[in-house]
Structure formats: C-alpha cells, structure tokens
C-alpha positions as CSV (number, residue, x, y, z in Angstrom):
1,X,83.5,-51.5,-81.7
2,X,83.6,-49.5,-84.7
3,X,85.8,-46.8,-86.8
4,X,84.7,-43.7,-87.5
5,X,85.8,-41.1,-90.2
6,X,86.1,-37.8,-88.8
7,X,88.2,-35.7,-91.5
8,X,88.4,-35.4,-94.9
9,X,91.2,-32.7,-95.9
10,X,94.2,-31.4,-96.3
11,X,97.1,-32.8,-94.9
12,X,98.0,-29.5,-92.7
13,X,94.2,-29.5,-91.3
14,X,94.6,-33.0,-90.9
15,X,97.8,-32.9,-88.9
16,X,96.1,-30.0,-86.6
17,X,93.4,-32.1,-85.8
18,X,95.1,-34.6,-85.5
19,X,97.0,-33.0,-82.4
20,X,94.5,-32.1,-81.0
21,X,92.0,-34.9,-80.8
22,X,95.3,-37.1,-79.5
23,X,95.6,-34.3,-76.3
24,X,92.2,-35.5,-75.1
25,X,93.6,-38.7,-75.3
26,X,92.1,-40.7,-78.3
27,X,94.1,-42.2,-80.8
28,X,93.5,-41.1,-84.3
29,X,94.4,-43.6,-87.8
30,X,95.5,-41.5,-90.4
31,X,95.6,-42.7,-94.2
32,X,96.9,-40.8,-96.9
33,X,95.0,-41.7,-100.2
34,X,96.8,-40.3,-102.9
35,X,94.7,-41.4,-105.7
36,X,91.4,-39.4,-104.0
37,X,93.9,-36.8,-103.6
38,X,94.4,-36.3,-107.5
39,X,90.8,-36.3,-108.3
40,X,89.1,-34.1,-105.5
41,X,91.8,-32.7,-103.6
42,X,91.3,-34.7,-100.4
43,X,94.5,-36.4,-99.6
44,X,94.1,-37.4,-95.6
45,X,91.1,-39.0,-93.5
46,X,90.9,-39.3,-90.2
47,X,89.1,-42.0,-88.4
48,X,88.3,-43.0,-84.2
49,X,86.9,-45.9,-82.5
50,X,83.3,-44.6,-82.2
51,X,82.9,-45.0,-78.1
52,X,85.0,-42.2,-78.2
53,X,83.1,-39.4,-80.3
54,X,81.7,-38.2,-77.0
55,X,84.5,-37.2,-75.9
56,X,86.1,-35.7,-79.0
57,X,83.2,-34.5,-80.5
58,X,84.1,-30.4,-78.2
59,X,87.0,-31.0,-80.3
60,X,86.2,-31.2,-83.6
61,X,83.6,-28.8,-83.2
62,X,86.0,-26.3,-81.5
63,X,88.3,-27.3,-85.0
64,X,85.2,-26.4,-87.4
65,X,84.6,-23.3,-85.6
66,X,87.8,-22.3,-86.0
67,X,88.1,-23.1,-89.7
C-alpha cells in the first residue's frame, strides 16, 4: 500500500476535488504547505492510497476536463 499525490493547487480546486473524489468513496489526505505556497503558488496537495486510482481516476479526469 502506497500514497499517491493527485493535486497540486489552489486551495478552492483542492477543496472541489476534494468533494468529489470523497463521493465515490475514497478518502483523500490533504496538507497545506505554506512554505511551497510562498515560493510557487501551490499551497494544497492531495494524495490517495494507490489501489484506489482506478476508481478515481473518471474523476480527476472529469475535474481536468472541466478546468
């Protein structure tokens, strides 16, 4: 079992995503790194246990699509 980072963003992407990985029923970790977020603008990262990209993988491409 691993972790795997699925966003790198904003944290009002982040949130969005967030949501709507979690209604498919996969638990997202969330970190907030302030210090990346001074020096390239990326504040929040997303990550998922990697058995489950399968399954999420409609949604984040449904969430770049949209973007």
């Amino acid at each position: 079992m691993g972790i795997m980072k699925v966003f790198s963003g904003s944290e009002i992407l982040a949130e969005a995503l967030k949501q709507k990985i979690e209604t498919v029923g996969v638990e997202v970790v969330k970190k907030d790194n302030l210090q990346s977020a001074r020096m390239a603008g990326l504040a929040v990262e997303l990550f998922v246990d990697e058995r489950y990209y399968g399954k999420i993988s409609p949604v984040l491409e449904e969430f770049r699509m949209s973007l």
